[in-house]
N, CA, C and O atoms as a GROMACS GRO file, in nm:
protein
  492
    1UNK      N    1  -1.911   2.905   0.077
    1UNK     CA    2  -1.854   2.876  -0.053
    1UNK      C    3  -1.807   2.731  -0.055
    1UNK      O    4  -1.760   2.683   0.048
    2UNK      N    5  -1.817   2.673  -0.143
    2UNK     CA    6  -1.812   2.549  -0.175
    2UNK      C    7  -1.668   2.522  -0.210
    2UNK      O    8  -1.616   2.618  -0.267
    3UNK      N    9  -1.592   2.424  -0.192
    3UNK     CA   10  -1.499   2.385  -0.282
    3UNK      C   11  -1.513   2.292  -0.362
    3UNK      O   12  -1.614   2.221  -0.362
    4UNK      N   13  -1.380   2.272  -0.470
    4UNK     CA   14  -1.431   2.228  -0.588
    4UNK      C   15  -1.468   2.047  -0.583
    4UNK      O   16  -1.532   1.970  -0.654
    5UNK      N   17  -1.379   2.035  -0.443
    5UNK     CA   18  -1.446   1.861  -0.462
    5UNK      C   19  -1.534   1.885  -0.332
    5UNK      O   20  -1.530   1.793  -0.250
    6UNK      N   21  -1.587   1.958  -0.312
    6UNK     CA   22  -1.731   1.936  -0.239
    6UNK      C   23  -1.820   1.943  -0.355
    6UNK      O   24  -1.917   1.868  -0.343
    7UNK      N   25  -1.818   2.013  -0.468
    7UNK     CA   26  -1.970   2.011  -0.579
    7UNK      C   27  -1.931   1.858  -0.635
    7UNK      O   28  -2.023   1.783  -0.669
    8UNK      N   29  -1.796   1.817  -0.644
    8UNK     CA   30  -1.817   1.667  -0.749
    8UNK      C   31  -1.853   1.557  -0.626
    8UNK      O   32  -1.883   1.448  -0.674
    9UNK      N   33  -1.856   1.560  -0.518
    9UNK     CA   34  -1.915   1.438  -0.438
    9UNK      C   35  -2.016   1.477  -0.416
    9UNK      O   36  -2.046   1.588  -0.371
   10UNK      N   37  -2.118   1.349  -0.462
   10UNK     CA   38  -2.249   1.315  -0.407
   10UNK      C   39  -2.273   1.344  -0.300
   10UNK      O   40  -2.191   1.347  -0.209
   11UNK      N   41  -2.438   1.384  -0.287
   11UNK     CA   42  -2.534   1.398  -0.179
   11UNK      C   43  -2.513   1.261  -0.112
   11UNK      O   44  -2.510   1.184  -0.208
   12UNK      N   45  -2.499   1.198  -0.015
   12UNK     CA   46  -2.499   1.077   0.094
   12UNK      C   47  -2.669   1.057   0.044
   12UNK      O   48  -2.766   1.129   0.024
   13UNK      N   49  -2.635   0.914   0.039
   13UNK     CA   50  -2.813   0.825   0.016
   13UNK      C   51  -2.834   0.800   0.177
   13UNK      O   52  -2.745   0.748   0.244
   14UNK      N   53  -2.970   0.845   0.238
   14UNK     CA   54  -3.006   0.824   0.345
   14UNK      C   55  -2.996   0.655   0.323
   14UNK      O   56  -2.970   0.609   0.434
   15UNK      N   57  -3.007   0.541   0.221
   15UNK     CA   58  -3.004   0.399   0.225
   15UNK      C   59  -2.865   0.356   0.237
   15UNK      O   60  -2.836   0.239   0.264
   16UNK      N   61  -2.737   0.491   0.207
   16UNK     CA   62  -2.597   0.388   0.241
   16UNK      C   63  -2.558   0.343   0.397
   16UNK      O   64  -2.485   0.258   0.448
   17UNK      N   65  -2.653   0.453   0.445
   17UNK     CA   66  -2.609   0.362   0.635
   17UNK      C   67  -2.672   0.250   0.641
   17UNK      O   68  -2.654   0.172   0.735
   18UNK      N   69  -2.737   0.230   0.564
   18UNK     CA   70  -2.833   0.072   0.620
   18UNK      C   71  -2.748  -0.009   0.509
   18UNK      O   72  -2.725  -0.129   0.524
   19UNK      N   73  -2.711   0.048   0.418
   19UNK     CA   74  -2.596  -0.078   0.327
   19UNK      C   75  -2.534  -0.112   0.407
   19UNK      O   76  -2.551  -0.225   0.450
   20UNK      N   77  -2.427  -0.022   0.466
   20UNK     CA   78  -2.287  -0.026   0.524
   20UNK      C   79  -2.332  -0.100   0.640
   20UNK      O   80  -2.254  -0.188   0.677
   21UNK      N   81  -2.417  -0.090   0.693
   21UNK     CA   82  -2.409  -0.208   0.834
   21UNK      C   83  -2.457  -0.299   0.820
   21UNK      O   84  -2.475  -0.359   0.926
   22UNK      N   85  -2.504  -0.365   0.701
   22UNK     CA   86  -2.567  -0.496   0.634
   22UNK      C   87  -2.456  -0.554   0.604
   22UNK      O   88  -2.430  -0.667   0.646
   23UNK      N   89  -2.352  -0.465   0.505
   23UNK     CA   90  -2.256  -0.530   0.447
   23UNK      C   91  -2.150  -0.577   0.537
   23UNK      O   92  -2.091  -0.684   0.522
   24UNK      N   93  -2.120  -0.461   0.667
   24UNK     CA   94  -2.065  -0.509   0.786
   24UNK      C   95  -2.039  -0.624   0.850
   24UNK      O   96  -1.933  -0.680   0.878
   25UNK      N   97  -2.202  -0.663   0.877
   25UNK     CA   98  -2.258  -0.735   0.994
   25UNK      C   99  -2.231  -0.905   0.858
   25UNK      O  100  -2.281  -1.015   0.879
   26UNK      N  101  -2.167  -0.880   0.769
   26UNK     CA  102  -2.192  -1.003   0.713
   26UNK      C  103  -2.086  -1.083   0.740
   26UNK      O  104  -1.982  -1.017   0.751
   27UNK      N  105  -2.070  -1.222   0.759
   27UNK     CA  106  -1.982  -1.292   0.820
   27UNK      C  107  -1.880  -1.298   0.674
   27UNK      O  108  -1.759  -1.292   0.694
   28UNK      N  109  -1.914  -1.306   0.572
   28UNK     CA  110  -1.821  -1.312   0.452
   28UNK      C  111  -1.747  -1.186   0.417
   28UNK      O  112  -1.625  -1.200   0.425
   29UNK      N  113  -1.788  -1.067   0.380
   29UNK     CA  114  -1.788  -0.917   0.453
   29UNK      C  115  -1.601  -0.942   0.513
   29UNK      O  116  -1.487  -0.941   0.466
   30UNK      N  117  -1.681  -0.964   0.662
   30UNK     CA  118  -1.568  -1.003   0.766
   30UNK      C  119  -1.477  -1.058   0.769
   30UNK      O  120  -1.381  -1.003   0.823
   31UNK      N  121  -1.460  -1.193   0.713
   31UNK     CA  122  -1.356  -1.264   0.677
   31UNK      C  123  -1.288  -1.234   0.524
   31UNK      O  124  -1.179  -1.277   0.485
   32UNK      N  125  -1.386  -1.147   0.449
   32UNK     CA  126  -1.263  -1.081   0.374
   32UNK      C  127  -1.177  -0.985   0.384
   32UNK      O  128  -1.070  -0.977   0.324
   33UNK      N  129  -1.226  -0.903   0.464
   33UNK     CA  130  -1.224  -0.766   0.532
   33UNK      C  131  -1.062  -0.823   0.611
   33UNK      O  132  -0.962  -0.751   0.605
   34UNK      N  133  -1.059  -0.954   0.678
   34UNK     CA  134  -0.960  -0.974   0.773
   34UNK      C  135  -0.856  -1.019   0.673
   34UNK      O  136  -0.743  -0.973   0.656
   35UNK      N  137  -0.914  -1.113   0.613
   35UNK     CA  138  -0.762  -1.191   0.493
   35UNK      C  139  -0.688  -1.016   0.445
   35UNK      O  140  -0.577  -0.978   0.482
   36UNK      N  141  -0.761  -0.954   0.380
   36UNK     CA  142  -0.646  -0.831   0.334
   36UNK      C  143  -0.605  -0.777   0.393
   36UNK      O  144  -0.491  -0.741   0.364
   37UNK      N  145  -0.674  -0.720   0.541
   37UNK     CA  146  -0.588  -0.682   0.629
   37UNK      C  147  -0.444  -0.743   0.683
   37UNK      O  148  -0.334  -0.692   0.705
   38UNK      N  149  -0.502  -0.888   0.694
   38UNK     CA  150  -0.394  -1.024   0.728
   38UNK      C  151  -0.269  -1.000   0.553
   38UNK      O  152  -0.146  -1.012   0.546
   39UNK      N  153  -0.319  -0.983   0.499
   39UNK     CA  154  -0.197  -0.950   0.364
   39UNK      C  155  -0.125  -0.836   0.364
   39UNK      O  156  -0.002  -0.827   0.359
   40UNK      N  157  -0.176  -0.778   0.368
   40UNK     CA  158  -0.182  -0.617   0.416
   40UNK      C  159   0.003  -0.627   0.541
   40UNK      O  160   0.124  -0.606   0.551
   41UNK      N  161  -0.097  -0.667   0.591
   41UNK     CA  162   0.056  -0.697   0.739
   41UNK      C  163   0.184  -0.772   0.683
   41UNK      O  164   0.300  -0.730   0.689
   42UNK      N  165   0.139  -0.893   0.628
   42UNK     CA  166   0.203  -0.982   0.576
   42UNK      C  167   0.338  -0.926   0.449
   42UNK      O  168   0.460  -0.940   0.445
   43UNK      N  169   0.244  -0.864   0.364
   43UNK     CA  170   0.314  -0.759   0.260
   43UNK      C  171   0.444  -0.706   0.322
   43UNK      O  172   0.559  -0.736   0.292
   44UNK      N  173   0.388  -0.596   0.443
   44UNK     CA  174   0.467  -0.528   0.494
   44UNK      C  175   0.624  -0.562   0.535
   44UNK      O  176   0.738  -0.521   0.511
   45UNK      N  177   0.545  -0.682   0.626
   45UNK     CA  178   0.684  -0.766   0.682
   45UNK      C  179   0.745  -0.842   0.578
   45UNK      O  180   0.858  -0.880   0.607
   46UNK      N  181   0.709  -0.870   0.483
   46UNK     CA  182   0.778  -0.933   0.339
   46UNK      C  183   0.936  -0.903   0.279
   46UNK      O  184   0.980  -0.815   0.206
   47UNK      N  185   1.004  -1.027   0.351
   47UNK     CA  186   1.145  -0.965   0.248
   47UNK      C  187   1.140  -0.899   0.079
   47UNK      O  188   1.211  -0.808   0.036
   48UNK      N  189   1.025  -0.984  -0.005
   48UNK     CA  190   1.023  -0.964  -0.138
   48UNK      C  191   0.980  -0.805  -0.124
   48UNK      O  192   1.023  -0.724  -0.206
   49UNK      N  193   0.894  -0.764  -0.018
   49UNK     CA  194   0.832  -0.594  -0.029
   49UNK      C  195   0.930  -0.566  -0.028
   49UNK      O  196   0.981  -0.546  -0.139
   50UNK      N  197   1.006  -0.550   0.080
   50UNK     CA  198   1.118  -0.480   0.116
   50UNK      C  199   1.206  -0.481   0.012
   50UNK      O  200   1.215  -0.368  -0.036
   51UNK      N  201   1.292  -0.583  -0.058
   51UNK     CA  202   1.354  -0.533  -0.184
   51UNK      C  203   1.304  -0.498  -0.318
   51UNK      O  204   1.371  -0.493  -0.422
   52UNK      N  205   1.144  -0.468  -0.301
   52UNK     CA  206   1.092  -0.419  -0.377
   52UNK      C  207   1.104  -0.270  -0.342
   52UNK      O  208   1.132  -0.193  -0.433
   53UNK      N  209   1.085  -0.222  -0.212
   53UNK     CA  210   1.079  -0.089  -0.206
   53UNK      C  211   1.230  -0.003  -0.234
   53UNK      O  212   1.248   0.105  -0.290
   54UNK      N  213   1.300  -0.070  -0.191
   54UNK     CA  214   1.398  -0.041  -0.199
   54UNK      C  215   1.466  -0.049  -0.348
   54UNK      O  216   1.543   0.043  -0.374
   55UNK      N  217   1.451  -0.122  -0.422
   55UNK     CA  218   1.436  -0.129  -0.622
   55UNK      C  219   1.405   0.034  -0.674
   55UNK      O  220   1.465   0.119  -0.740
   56UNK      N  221   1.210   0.020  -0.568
   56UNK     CA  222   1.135   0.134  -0.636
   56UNK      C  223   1.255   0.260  -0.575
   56UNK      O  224   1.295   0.339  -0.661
   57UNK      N  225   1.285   0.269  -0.492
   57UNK     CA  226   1.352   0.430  -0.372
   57UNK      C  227   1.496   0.454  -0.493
   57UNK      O  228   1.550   0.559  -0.529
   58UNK      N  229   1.533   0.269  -0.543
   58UNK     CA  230   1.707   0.343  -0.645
   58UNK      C  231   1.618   0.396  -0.730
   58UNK      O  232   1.613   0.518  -0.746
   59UNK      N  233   1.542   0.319  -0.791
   59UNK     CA  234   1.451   0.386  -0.978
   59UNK      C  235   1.425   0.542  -0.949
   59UNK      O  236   1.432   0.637  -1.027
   60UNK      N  237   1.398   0.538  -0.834
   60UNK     CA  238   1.321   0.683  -0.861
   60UNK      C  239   1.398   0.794  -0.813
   60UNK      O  240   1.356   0.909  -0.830
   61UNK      N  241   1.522   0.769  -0.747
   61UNK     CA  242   1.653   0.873  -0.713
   61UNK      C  243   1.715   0.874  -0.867
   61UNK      O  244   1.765   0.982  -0.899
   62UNK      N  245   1.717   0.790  -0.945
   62UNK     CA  246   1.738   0.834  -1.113
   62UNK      C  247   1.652   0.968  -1.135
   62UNK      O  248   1.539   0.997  -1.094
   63UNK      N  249   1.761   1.054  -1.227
   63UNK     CA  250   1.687   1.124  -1.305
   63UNK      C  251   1.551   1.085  -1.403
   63UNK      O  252   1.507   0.974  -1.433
   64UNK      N  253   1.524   1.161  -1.423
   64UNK     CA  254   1.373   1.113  -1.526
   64UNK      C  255   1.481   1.095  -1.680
   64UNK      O  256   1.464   1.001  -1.759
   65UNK      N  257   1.575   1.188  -1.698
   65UNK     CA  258   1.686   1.124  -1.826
   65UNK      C  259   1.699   1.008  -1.814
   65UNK      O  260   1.651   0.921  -1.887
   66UNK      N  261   1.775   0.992  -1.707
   66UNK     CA  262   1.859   0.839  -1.676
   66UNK      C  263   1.763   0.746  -1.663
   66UNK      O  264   1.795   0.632  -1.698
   67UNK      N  265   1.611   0.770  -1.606
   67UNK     CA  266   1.508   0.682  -1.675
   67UNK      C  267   1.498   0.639  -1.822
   67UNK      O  268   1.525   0.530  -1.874
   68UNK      N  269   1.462   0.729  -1.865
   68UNK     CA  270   1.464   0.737  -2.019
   68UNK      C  271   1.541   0.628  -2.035
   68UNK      O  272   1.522   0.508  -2.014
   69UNK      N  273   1.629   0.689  -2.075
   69UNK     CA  274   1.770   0.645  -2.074
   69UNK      C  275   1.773   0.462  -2.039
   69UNK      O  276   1.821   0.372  -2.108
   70UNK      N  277   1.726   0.456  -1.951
   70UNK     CA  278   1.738   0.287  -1.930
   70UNK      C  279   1.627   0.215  -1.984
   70UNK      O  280   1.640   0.113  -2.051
   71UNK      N  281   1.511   0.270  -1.952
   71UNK     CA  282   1.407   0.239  -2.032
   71UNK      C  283   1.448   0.161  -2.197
   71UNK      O  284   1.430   0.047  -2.241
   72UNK      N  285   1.523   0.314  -2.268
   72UNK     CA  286   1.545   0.300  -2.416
   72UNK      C  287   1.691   0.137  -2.398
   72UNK      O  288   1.705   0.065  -2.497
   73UNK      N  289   1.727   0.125  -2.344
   73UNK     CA  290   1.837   0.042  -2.363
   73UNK      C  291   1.759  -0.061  -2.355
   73UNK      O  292   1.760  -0.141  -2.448
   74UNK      N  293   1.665  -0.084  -2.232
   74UNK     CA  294   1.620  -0.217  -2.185
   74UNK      C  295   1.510  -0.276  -2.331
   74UNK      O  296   1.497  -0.390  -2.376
   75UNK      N  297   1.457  -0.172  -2.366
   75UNK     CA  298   1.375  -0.228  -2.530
   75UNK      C  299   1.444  -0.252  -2.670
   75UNK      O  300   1.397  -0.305  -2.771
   76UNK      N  301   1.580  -0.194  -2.645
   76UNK     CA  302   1.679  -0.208  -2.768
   76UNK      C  303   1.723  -0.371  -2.698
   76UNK      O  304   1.681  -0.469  -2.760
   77UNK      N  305   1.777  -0.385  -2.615
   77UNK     CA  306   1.851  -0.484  -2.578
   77UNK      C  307   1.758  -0.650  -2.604
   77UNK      O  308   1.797  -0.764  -2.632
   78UNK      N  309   1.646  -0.598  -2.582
   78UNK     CA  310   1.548  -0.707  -2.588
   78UNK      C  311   1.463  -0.736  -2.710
   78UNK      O  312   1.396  -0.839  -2.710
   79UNK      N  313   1.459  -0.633  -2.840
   79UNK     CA  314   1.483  -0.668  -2.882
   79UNK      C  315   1.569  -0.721  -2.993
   79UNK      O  316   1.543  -0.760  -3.107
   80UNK      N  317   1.701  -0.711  -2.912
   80UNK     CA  318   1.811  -0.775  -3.020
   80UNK      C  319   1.767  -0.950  -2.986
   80UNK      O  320   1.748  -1.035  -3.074
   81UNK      N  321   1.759  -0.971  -2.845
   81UNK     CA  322   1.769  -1.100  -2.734
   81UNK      C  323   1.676  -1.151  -2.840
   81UNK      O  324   1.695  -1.262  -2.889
   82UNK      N  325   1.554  -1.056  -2.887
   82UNK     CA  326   1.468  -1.147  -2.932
   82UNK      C  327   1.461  -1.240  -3.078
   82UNK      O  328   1.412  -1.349  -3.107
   83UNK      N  329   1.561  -1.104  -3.174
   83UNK     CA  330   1.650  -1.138  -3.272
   83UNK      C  331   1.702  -1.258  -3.288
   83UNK      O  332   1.671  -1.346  -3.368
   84UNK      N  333   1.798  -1.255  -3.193
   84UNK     CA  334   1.880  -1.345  -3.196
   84UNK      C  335   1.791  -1.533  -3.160
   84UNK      O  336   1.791  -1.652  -3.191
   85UNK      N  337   1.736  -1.437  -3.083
   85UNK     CA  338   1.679  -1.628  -3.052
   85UNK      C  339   1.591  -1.647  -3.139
   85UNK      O  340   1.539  -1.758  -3.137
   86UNK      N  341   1.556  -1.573  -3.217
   86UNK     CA  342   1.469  -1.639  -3.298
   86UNK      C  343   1.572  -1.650  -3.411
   86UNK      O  344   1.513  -1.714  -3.498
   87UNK      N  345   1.658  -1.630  -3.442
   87UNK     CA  346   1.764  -1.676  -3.564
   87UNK      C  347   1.807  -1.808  -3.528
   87UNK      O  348   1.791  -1.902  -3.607
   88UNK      N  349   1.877  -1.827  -3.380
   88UNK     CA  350   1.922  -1.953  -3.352
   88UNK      C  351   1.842  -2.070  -3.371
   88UNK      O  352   1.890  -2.169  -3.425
   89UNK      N  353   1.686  -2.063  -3.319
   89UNK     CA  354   1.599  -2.198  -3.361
   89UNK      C  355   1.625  -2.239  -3.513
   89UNK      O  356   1.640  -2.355  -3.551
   90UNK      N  357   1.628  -2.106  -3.606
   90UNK     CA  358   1.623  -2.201  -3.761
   90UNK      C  359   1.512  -2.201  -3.798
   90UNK      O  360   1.489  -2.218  -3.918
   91UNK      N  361   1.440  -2.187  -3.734
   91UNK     CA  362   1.271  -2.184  -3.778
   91UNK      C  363   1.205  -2.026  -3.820
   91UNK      O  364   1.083  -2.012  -3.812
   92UNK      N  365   1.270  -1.939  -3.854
   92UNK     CA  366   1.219  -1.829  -3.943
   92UNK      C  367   1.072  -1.785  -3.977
   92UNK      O  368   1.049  -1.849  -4.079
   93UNK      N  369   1.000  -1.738  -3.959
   93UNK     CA  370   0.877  -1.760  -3.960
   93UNK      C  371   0.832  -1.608  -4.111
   93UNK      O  372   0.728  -1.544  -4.124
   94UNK      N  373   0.937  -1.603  -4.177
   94UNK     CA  374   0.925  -1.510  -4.288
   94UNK      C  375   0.951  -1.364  -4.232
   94UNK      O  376   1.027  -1.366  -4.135
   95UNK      N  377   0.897  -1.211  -4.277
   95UNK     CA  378   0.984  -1.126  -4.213
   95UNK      C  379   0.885  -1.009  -4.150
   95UNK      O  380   0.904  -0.888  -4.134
   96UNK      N  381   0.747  -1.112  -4.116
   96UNK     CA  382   0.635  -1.020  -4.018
   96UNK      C  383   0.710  -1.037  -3.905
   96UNK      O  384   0.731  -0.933  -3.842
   97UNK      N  385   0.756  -1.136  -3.862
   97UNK     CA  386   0.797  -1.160  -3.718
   97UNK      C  387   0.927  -1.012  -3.676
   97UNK      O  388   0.937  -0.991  -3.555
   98UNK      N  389   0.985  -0.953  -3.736
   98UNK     CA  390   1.036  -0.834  -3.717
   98UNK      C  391   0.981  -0.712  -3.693
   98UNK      O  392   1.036  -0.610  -3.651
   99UNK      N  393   0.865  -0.732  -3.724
   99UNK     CA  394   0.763  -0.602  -3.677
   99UNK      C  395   0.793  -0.539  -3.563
   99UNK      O  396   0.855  -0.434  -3.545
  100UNK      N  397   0.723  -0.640  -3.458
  100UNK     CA  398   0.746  -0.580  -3.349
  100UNK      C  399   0.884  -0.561  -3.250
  100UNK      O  400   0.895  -0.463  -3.176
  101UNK      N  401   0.975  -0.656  -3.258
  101UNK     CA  402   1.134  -0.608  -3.276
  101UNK      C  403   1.197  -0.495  -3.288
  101UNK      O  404   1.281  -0.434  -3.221
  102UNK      N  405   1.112  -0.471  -3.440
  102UNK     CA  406   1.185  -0.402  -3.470
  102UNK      C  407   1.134  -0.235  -3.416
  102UNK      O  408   1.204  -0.144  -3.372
  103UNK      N  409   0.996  -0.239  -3.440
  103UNK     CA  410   0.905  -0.107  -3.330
  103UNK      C  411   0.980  -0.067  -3.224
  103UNK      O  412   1.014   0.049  -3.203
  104UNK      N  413   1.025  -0.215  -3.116
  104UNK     CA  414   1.053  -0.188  -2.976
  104UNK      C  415   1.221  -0.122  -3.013
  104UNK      O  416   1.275  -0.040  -2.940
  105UNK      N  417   1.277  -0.171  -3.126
  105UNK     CA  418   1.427  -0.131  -3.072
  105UNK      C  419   1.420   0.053  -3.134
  105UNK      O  420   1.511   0.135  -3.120
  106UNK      N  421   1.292   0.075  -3.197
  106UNK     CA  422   1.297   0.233  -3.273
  106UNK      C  423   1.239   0.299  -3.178
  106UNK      O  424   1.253   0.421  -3.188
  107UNK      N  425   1.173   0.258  -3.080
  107UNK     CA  426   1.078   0.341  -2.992
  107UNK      C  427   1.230   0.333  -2.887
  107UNK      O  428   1.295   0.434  -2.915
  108UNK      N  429   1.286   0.271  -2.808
  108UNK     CA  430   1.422   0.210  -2.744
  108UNK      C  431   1.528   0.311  -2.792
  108UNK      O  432   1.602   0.361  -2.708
  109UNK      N  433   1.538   0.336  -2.889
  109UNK     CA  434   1.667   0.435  -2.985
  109UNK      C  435   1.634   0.559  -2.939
  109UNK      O  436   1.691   0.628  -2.855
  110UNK      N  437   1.518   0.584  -3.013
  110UNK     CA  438   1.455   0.726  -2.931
  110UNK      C  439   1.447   0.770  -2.791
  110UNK      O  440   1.416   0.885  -2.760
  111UNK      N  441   1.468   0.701  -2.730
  111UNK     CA  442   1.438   0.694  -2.575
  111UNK      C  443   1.564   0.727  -2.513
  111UNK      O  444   1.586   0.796  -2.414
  112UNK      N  445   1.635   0.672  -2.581
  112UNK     CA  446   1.798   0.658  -2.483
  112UNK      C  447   1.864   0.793  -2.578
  112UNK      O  448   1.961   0.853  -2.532
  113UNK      N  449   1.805   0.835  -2.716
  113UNK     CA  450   1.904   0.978  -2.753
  113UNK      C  451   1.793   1.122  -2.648
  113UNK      O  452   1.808   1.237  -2.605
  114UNK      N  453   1.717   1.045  -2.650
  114UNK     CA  454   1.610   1.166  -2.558
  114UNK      C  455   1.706   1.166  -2.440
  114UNK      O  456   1.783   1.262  -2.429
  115UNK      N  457   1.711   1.055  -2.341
  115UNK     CA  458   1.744   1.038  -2.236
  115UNK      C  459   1.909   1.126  -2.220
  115UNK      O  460   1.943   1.189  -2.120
  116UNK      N  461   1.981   1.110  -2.332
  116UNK     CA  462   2.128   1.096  -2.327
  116UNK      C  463   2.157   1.220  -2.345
  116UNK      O  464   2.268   1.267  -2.318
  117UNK      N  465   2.011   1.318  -2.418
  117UNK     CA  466   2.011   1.451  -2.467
  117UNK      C  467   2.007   1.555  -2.354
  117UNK      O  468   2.082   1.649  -2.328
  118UNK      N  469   1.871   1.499  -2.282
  118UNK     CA  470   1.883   1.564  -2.186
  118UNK      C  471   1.994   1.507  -2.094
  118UNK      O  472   2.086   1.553  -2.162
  119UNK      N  473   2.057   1.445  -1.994
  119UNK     CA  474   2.145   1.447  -1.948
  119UNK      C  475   2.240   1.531  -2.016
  119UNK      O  476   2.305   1.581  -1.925
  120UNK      N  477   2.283   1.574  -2.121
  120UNK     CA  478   2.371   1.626  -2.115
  120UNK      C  479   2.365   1.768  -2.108
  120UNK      O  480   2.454   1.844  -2.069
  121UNK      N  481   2.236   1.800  -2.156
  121UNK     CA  482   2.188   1.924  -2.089
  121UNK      C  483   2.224   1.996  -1.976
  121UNK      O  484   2.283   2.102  -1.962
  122UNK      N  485   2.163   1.895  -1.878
  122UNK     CA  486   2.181   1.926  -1.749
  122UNK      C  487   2.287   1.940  -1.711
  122UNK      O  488   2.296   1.996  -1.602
  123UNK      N  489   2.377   1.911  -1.759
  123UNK     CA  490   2.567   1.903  -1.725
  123UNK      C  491   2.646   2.039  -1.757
  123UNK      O  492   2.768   2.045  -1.739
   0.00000   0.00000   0.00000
């Protein structure tokens, strides 16, 4: 009996072993093959990874609310930021330029009473 990702993978082309050791044996191949590996390492040992992983490990000990939840603030907040700086230049550009502002702070609203809804749910 088959399983279900044995019927969706291909039959093997008797021509991919002769790809794969063409593509191998190629000196360019090789030296790309090494640079990502060489990044690869590099990444790892990376202060910027590291307080990246550690960013990703707080985000994701949040609830999926308290996601929400920040999500909706961070698009309200930005666009007020965006509001505002575009009031301070003086240069007004008529009242299309609120469109999208104004989208992000309604999609943002929704997000954070979703977010705030469920949290309190859970409580």
């Amino acid at each position: 009996m088959h399983s279900r990702g044995d019927r969706l993978r291909p039959d093997p082309d008797p021509g991919d072993e002769h790809v794969v050791a063409l593509l191998e044996s190629s000196a360019i191949v090789r030296r790309a093959d090494r640079a990502v590996q060489l990044a690869a390492t590099e990444i790892r040992s990376s202060l910027v990874a590291a307080t990246m992983r550690g960013a990703a490990a707080a985000w994701f000990a949040v609830t999926p609310a308290g996601r929400r939840f920040s999500i909706g603030l961070t698009l309200v907040v930005a666009a007020l930021v965006n509001v505002v700086l575009t009031s301070v230049t003086g240069s007004i550009p008529g009242w299309l330029w609120m469109v999208i502002p104004g989208l992000a702070a309604a999609i943002g609203a929704v997000m954070m009473m979703s977010g705030a809804a469920a949290r309190t749910e859970q409580q």
